[in-house]
C-alpha positions in Angstrom: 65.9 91.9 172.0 68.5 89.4 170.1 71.0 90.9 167.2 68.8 88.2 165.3 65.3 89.3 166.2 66.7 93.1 165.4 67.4 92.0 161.6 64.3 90.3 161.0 62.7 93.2 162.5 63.9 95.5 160.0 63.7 93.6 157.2 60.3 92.9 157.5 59.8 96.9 157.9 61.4 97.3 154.9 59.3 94.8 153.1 56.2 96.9 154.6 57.6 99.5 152.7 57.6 98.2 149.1 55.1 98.7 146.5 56.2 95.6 145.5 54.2 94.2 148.6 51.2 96.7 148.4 50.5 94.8 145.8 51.4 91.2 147.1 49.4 91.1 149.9 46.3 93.0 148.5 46.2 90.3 146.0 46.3 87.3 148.2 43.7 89.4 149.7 40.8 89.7 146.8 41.7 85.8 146.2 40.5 84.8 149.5 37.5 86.9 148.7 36.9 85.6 145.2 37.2 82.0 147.1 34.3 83.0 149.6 36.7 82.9 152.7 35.8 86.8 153.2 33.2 87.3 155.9 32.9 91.1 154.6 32.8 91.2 150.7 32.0 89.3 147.5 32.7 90.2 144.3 30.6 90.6 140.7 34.1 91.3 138.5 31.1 91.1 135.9 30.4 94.7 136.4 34.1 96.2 135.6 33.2 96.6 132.1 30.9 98.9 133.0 33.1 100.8 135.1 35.9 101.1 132.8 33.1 102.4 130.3 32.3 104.9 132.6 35.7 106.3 133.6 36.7 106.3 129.4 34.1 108.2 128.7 34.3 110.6 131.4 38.1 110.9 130.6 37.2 112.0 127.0 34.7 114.7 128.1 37.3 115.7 130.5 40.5 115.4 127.9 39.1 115.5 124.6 42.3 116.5 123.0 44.2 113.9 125.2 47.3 114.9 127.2 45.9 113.4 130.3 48.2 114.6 133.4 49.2 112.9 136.4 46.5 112.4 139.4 48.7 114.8 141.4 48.2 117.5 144.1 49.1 120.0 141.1 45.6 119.1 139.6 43.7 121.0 142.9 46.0 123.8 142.3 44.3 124.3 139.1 41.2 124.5 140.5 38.9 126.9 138.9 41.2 126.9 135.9 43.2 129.7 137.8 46.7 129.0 137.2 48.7 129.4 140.1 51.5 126.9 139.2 52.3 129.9 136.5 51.7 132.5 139.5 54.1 130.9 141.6 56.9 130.8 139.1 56.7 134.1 138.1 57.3 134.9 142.3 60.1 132.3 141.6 62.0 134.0 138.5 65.5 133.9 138.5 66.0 131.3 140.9 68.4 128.2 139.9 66.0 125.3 138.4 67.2 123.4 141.5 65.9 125.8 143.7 62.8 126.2 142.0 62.2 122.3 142.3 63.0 122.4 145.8 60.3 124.8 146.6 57.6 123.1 144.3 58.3 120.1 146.5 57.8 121.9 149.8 54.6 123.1 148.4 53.4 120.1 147.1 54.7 118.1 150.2 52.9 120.0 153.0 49.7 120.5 150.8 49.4 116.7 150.0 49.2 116.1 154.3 46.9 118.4 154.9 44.8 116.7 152.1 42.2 114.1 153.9 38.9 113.9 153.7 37.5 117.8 154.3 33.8 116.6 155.2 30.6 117.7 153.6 30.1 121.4 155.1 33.3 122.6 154.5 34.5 125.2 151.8 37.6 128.0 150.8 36.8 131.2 149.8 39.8 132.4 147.4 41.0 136.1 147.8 43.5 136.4 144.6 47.0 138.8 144.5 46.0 142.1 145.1 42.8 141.1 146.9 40.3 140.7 144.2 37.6 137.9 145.3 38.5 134.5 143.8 36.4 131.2 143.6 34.6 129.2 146.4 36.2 125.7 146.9 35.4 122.9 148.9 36.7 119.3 149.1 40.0 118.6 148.1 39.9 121.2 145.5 39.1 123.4 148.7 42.4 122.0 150.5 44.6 122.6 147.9 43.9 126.1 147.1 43.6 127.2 150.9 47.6 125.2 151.0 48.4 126.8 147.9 47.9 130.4 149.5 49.1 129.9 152.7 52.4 128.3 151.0 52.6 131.9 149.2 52.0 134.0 152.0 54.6 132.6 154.2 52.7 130.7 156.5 55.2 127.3 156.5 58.8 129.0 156.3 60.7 130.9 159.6 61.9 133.1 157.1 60.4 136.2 156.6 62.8 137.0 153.5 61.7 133.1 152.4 58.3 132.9 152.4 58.1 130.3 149.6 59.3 127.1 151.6 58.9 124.9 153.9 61.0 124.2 157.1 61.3 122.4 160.1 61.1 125.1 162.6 58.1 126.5 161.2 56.0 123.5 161.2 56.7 122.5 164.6 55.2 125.6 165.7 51.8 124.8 164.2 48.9 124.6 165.9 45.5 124.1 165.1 44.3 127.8 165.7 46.7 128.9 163.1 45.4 126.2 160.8 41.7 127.3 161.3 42.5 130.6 160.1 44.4 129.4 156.8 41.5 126.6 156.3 39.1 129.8 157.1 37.2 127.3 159.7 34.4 128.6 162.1 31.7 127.2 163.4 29.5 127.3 160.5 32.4 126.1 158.3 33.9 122.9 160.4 36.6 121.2 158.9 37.0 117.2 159.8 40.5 116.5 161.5 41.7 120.0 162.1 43.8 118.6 165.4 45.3 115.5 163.8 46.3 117.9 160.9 47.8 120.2 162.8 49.6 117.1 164.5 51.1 115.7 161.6 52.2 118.7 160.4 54.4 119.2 163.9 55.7 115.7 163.5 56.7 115.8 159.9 58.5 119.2 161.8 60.6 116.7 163.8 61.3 114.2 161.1 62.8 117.1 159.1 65.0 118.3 162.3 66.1 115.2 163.3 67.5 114.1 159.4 69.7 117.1 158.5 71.9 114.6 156.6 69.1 114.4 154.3 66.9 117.5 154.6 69.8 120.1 155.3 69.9 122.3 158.5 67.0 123.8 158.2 65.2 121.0 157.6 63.5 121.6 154.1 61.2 118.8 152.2 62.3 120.0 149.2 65.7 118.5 150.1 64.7 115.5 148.2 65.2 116.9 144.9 68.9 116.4 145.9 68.6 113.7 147.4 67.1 111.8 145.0 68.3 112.3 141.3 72.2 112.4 141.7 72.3 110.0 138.5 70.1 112.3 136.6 66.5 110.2 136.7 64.8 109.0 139.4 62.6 106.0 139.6 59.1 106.5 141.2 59.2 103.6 143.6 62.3 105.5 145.1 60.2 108.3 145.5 58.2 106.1 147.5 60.7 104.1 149.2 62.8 107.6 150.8 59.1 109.1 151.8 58.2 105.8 153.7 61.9 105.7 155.1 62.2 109.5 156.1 58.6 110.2 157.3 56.7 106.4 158.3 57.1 107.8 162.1 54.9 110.7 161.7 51.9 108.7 160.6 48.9 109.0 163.7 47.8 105.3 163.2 49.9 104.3 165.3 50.4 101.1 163.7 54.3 99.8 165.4 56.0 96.0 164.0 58.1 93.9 165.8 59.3 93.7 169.7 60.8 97.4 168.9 58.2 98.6 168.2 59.5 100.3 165.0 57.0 102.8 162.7 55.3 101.2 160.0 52.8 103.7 158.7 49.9 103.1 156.7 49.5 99.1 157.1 48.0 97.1 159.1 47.0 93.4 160.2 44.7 91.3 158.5 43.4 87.5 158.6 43.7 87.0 155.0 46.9 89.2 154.1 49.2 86.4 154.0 52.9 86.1 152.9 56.5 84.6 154.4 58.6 85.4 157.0 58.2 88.2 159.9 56.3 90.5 158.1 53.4 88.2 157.1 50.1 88.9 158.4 50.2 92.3 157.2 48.9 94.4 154.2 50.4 98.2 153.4 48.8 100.7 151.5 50.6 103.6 152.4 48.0 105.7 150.5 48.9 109.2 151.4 52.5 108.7 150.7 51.8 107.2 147.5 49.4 110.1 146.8 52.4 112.7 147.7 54.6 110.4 145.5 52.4 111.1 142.6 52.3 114.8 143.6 55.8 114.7 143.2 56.6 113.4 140.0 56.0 116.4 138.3 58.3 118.8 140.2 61.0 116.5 138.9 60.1 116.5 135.3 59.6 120.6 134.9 63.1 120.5 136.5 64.5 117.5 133.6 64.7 115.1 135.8 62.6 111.8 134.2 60.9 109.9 136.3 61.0 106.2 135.0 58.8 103.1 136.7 55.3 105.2 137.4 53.4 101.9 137.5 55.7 100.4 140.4 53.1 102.7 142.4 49.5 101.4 142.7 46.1 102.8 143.0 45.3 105.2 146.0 42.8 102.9 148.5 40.7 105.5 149.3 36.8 106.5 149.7 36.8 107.8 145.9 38.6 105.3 144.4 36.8 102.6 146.5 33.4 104.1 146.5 33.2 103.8 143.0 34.0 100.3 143.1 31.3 99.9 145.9 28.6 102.6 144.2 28.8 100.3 141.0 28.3 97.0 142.6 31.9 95.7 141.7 32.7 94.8 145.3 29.8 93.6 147.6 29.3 94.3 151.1 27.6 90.8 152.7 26.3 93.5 154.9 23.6 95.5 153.8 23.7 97.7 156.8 27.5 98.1 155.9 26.7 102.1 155.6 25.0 102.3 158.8 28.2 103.4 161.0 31.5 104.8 160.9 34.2 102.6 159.9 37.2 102.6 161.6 40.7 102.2 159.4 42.2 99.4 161.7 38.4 97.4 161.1 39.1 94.2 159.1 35.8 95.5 156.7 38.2 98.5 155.6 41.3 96.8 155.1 39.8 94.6 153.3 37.7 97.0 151.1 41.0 99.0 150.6 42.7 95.9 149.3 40.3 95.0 147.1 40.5 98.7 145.6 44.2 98.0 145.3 43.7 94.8 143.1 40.6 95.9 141.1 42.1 99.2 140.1 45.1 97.4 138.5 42.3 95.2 136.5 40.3 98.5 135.0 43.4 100.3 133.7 43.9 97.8 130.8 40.1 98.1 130.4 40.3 102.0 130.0 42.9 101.9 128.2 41.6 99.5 125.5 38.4 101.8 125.2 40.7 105.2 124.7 42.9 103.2 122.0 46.4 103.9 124.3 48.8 101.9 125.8 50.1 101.7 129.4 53.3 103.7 128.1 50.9 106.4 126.8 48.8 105.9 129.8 50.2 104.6 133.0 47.9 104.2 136.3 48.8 107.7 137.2 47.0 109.3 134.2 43.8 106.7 134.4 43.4 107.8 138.0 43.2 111.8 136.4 41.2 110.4 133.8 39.7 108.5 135.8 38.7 106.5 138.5 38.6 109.8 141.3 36.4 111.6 139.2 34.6 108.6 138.4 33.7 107.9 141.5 32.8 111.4 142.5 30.5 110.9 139.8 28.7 107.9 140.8 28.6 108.9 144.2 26.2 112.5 143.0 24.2 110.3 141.2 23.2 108.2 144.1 23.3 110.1 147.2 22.8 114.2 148.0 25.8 115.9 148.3 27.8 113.5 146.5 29.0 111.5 149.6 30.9 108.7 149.4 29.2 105.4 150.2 30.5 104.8 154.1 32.0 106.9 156.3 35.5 106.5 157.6 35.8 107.5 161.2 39.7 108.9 160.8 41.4 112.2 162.0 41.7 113.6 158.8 45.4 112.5 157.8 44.2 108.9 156.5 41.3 109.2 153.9 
């Protein structure tokens, strides 16, 4: 391959890698829908209003007093308003405030990929400090307390005398027995995508060993803390930008650009995506780094760090998010047997529905936001997805179908949706 063709390569990698372009080419997207070039979807934008009714008023039941937080990992770890974030820094005490970041950052790292879709007959049955019975948990909720514990006993570091981190060597040792005892998983309590977790777990094992420039010797996640705030903020799209850079190999899909075949993570080609130069053609979402970016923000505020920039990062494309925008008749399948199979993430119906969550998400915050009497500074997207638009759409989703499904089913491994 030519020094020429190498360049234009990576620079349309990196473009894949913006939020800047999320946004972009999900937009050139929904216009080529709203101009009835899609052979998947209309739209009824109509029906919005309603939504954003919906997700105001289930954001005041659920913050009466305001003081809406982040839509962040640290919101599972509530769960059954036990709070282990206050558990965990007690076991913490008297480390530097650097330190203490760094390991909030392993935790919330490794519990944000092992958080995909759990499936419907799943659940976590908590046993609290000192062995008392806890709660029973399924869903994401589930994910992130079952992460939570095995974070706390040990079960991601190589130390012994360290059990609160995560390192390399440790997770390349993982397979998915020893995740099917953390997840509690038996045959009367499957969990979806046990393998590919276990997978990505190993691989994000080799990222961290291969980049000891950026993630220290022994390979720690919470490396980034350094990494990233050495002028004393950090802005969230770099959040997003050093995840996408350090760890778009690890990603299952498989999705490669260019005659190198270099990693691009989370995006894929589509008809209607649009856009100049080498990378056109192709729409990102990158929706589970995205997710861990948001998971992220708040280990470097408790450590007074300010994040600056949290609407660079857009809505999370995913089956809550989206199915509430499906469930309420704001996107509409031209299929009316669009539920009747599993949908593949590389099929041009699912990019397309994700991009259309994308755009559409952007469009209801304003409308939330008028309705609660904030502003976006007040508000950004990360609090009206809390609010919000996940919850929302779990909602909906009870209302019309048993056990609260969402409204199609995404035939992925469990590290996507």
């Amino acid at each position: 391959m030519s020094e020429v063709a190498d360049a234009s390569t990576l620079a349309a990698v990196q473009q894949l890698r913006q939020a800047a372009t999320i946004r972009e080419r999900c937009a050139n997207i929904a216009r080529a829908v709203e101009a009835g070039r899609s052979r998947h979807f209309t739209l009824d934008p109509r029906k919005l209003d309603a939504v954003a009714d919906r997700v105001a008023a289930l954001t005041r039941s659920r913050f009466p007093n305001g003081g809406i937080p982040y839509h962040s990992r640290w919101r599972h770890f509530e769960a059954g308003g036990v709070d282990r974030k206050a558990e965990m820094d007690g076991l913490l005490a008297g480390r530097s405030a650097a330190e203490v970041a760094r390991a909030r950052i392993d935790l919330a790292l490794v519990s944000v990929l092992l958080d995909a879709g759990a499936g419907p007959q799943w659940s976590y049955a908590e046993v609290l400090p000192g062995g008392a019975a806890g709660g029973h948990y399924s869903r994401s909720e589930g994910l992130g307390v079952a992460s939570f514990r095995a974070f706390q006993a040990g079960a991601f570091s190589s130390d012994p005398a360290e059990p609160l981190r995560v390192d390399a060597r440790a997770l390349q040792s993982i397979d998915a027995t020893r995740l099917a005892a953390v997840f509690q998983v038996s045959d009367t309590n499957p969990l979806v995508g046990l393998d590919g977790r276990a997978a990505l777990l190993r691989r994000l094992g080799e990222a961290l060993a291969e980049q000891p420039a950026w993630f220290g010797p022994e390979g720690r996640p919470g490396r980034l803390f350094d990494l990233l705030q050495p002028g004393g903020t950090v802005q969230a799209a770099a959040i997003l930008q050093v995840l996408l850079d350090a760890f778009s190999g690890i990603w299952p899909s498989g999705q490669r650009f260019g005659p190198a075949q270099l990693p691009v993570g989370d995006a894929w080609p589509h008809a209607l995506a649009g856009g100049t130069g080498p990378g056109a053609g192709w729409v990102p979402f990158h929706k589970l780094s995205q997710w861990l970016s948001y998971s992220l923000l708040e280990p470097f505020e408790w450590a007074g760090v300010p994040v600056t920039g949290l609407d660079a990062l857009t809505g999370l494309p995913e089956y809550r998010n989206g199915g509430l925008l499906l469930d309420a008749g704001v996107i509409i399948p031209r299929d009316t047997g669009f539920a009747d199979r599993p949908r593949r993430p590389d099929e041009a119906w699912v990019i397309e529905w994700r991009a259309l969550t994308v755009v559409l998400l952007d469009e209801l915050a304003p409308r939330v936001r008028e309705r609660l009497g904030v502003t976006a500074e007040q508000m950004p997207l990360a609090c009206v997805l809390e609010g919000g638009t996940w919850q929302a759409g779990r909602q909906i989703a009870a209302e019309l179908r048993p056990g609260g499904g969402p409204p199609v089913q995404i035939d992925s491994d469990g590290t996507l949706f």
